[in-house]
C-alpha positions in Angstrom: 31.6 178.0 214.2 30.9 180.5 211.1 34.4 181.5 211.4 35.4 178.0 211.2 33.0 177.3 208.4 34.1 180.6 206.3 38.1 179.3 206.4 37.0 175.8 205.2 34.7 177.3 202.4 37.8 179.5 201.3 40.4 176.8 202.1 38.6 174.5 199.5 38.5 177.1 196.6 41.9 177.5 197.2 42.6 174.2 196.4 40.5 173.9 193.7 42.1 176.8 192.1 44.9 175.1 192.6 44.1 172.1 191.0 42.6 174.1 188.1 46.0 176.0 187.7 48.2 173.1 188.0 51.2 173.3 185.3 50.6 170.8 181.9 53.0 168.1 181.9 55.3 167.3 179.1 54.9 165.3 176.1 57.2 162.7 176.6 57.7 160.8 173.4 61.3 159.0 171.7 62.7 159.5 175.0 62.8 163.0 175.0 60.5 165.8 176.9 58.3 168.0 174.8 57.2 170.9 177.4 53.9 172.6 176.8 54.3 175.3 174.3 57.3 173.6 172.0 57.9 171.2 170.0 60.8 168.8 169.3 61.9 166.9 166.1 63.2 163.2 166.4 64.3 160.5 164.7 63.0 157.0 165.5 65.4 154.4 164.5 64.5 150.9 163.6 66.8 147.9 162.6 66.5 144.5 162.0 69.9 143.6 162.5 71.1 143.7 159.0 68.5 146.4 157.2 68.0 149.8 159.3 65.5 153.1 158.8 64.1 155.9 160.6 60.9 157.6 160.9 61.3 161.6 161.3 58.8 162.6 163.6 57.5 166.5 164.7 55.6 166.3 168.1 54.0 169.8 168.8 53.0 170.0 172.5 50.4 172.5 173.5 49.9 174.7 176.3 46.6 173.6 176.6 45.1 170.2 177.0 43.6 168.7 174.3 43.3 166.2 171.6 46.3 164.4 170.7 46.3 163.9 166.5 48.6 161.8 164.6 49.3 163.1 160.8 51.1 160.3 159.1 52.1 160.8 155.8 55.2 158.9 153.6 53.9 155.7 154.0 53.9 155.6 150.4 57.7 157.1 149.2 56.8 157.8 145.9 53.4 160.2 146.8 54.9 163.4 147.4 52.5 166.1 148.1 51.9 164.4 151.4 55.5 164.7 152.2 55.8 168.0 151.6 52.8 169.6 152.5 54.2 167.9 156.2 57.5 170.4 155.5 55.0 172.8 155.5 52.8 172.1 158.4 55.9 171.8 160.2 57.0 175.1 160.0 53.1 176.6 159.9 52.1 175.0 163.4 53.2 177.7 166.2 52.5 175.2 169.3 52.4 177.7 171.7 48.6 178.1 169.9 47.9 174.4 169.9 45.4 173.3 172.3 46.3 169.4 172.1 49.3 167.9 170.9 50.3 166.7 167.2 52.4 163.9 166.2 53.9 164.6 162.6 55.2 161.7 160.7 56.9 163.8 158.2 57.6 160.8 156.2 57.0 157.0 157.3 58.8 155.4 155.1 62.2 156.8 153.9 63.8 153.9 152.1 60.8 153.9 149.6 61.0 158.0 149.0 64.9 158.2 148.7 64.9 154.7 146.8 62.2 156.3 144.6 59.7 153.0 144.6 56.4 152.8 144.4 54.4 151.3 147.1 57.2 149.2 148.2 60.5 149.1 150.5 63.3 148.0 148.6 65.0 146.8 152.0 62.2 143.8 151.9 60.0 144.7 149.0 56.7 145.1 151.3 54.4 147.3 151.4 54.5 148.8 154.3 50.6 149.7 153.6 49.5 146.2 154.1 51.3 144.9 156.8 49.7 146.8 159.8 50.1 145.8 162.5 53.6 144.7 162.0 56.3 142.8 164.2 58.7 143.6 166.9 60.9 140.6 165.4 59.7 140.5 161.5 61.4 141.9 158.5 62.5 145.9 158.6 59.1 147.0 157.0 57.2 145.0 159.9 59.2 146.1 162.6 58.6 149.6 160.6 54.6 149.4 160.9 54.9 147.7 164.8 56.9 151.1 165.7 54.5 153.3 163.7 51.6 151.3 165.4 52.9 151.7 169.2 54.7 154.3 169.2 52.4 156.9 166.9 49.0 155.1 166.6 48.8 154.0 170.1 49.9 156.9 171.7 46.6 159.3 169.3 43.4 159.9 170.4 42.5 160.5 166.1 44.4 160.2 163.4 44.7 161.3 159.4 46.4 158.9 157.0 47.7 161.2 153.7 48.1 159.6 150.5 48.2 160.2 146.9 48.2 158.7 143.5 52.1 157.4 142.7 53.4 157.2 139.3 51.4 154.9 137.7 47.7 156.6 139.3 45.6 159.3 138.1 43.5 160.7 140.9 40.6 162.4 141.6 40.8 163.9 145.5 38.8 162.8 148.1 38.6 161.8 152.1 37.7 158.6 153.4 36.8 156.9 156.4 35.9 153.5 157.9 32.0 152.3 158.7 31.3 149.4 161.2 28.2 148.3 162.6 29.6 147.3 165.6 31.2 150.3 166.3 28.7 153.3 165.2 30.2 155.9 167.5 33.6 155.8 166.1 32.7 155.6 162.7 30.6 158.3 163.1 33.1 160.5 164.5 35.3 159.7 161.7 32.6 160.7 158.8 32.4 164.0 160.7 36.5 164.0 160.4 36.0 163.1 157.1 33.9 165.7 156.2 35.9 168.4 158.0 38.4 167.7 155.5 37.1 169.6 152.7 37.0 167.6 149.6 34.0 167.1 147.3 34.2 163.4 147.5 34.0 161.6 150.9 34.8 157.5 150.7 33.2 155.1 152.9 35.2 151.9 153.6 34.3 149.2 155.3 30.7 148.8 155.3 30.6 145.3 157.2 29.7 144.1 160.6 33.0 144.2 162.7 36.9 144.7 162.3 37.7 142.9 165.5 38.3 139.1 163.7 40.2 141.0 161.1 44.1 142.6 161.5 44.8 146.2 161.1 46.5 145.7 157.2 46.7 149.3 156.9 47.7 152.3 158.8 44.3 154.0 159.6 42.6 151.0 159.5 44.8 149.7 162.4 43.9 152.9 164.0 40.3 151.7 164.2 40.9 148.2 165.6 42.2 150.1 168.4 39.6 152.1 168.8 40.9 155.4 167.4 39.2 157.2 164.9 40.6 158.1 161.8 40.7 159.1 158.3 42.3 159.2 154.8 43.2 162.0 152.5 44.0 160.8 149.0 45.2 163.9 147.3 47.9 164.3 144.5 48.3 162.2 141.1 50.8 160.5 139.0 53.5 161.2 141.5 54.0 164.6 140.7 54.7 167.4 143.6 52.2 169.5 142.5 51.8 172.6 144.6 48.2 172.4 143.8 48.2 169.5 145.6 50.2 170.3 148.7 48.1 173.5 149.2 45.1 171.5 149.1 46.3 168.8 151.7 47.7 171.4 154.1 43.9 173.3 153.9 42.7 170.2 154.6 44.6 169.3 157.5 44.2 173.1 158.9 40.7 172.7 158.8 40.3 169.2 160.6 42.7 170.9 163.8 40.0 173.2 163.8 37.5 171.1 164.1 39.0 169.3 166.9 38.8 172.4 168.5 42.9 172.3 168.2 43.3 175.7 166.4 41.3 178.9 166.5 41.5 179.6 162.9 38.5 179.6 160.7 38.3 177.2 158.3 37.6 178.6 154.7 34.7 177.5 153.2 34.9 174.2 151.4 32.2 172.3 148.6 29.9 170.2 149.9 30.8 166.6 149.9 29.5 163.9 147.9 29.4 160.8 150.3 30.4 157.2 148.1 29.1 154.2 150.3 30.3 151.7 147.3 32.8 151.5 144.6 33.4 148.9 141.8 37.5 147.9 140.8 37.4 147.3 137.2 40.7 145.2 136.2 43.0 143.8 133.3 42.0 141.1 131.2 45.1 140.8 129.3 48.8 141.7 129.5 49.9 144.4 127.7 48.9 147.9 126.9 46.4 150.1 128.1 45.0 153.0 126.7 42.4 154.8 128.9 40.2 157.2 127.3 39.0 158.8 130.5 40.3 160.9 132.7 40.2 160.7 136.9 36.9 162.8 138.4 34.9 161.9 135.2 31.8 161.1 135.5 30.7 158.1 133.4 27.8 155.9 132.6 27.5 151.7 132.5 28.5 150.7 129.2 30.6 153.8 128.1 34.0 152.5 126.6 37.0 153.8 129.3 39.7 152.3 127.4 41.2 149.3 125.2 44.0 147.1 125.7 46.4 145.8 123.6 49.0 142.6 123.1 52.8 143.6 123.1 52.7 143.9 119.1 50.0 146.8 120.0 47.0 144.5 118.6 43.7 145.6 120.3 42.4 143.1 122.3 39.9 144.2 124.2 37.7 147.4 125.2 37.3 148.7 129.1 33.6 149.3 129.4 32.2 151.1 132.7 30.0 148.1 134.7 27.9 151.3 136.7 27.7 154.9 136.9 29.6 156.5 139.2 32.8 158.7 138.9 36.7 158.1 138.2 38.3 158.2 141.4 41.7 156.9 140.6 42.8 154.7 137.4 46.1 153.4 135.8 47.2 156.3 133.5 50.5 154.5 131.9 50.7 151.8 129.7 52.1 148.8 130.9 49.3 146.3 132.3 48.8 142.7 133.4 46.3 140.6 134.0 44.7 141.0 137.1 46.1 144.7 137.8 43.1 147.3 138.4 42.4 149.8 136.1 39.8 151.6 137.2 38.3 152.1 140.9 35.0 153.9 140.5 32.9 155.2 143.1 29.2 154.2 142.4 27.1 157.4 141.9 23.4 156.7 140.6 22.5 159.3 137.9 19.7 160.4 139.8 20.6 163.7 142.6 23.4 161.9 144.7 23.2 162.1 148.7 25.0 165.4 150.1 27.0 165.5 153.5 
């Protein structure tokens, strides 16, 4: 019987060694087979029977299990240091050291980067930023965002959205992520994302009971109605590649794989951020001109004059004058203006000591 009992004892660590030491599967993803340890670049090809597109796409499958992180950038042509500090990333990631797998949208939306427009697809002229979810039978910039959506999104357990300021945007950089009350778990996981990150300023969006009456709209934000978290990296100004900017994105996304536990490497030490639970959009009261006479990351006081606006015979019109404290984070830095436009979005920051994350 102790015989008996011994083999049975050793039979079962056996097997549970076994099922310990059982191989990773594949990544399967685009119809093609990423094994643990590689990685595979792909093309995903959308059409909508007269326009067509593709999304390039990295995935980097690691020999370990782990989290599975979507970095999407492009979804904006015209803000390149997203686009290339993905390049870089590409060629940085050794997979083989990846605990996890990473989906790398190298560049979302290509007809807007090679056609050189700002926020929009020429195919359709939509914004491919405010039509998340999308449609499997819409226009091509739908069916864009439905692919992006299933095929990306869907398939993440987090995910980081990279943007910068286009031509017309002067930008200060900071991260950003979405707060509802309903769902305190995953917005708390993506302030700690958030925070990872790196940047002095961290945004909070949202700030309202629930997302689930309301549609995804944009990309991480469609992340969250499905219960992913996620976050934003707005980094880069006035369209520029700035390497500045490309080193600062790629740090950034380095650190938040090692706080996922993806990577090994230590993060370098970054400034504490500045958490912005409210921001005020200051807009155009005439068509025109604008002249700012601020700069993004200023701090500025209520009732300091930002700017002035003119009519097309450059008569001044009116002044820009700052409704709160707070600080610049992105503005209109070129002249043409219309009514309505924004010119300022300020993140409220009370002049007494601001709250530290």
């Amino acid at each position: 019987m102790l015989q008996y009992l011994q083999l049975l004892f050793i039979s079962f660590f056996l097997l549970a060694g076994s099922v310990v030491a059982a191989p990773r599967k594949a990544f399967v993803f685009n119809g093609q087979s990423v094994a643990p340890g590689r990685k595979v670049s792909t093309l995903l090809h959308i059409t909508d029977g007269r326009d067509s597109t593709v999304v390039p796409v990295t995935v980097f499958h690691g020999r370990r299990p782990g989290p599975v992180l979507g970095v999407i950038a492009g979804v904006h042509g015209y803000e390149y240091p997203p686009i290339l500090a993905a390049q870089q990333l590409a060629r940085e990631l050794d997979p083989a050291e990846l605990q996890g797998t990473v989906l790398l949208v190298h560049l979302a939306n290509v007809p807007s980067f090679l056609g050189r427009r700002i926020h929009l697809n020429p195919q359709d002229s939509k914004n491919l930023n405010r039509v998340f979810p999308g449609k499997a039978d819409g226009t091509i910039t739908e069916r864009l965002a439905w692919r992006l959506s299933n095929d990306v999104i869907g398939r993440c357990t987090h995910v980081v959205d990279v943007h910068a300021g286009d031509a017309l945007d002067d930008l200060r950089a900071y991260a950003g992520y979405y707060n509802y009350f309903d769902t305190p778990a995953l917005s708390e996981t993506g302030r700690q994302m958030a925070v990872a990150l790196g940047f002095p300023y961290v945004i909070q969006f949202g700030n309202e009971p629930s997302l689930a009456a309301q549609p995804g709209v944009y990309c991480s934000r469609e992340a969250i109605k499905r219960g992913i978290p996620a976050v934003d990296i707005e980094c880069g100004r006035l369209g520029l590649p700035e390497p500045e900017a490309v080193a600062q994105i790629k740090q950034a996304l380095h650190r938040l794989l090692t706080h996922l536990g993806m990577t090994a490497t230590q993060p370098t030490a970054a400034t504490q951020s500045l958490l912005i639970t409210q921001r005020t959009t200051v807009t155009s009261t005439h068509t025109g001109f604008f002249f700012s006479q601020v700069k993004a990351g200023e701090l500025i006081h209520r009732g300091r004059q930002l700017g002035y606006l003119t009519d097309l015979f450059g008569n001044q019109v009116a002044e820009v004058v700052a409704p709160v404290d707070g600080v610049v984070l992105y503005m209109t830095a070129t002249p043409p203006i219309t009514v309505g436009e924004n010119l300022f979005s300020i993140g409220n920051v009370p002049r007494s000591e601001p709250q530290r994350k």
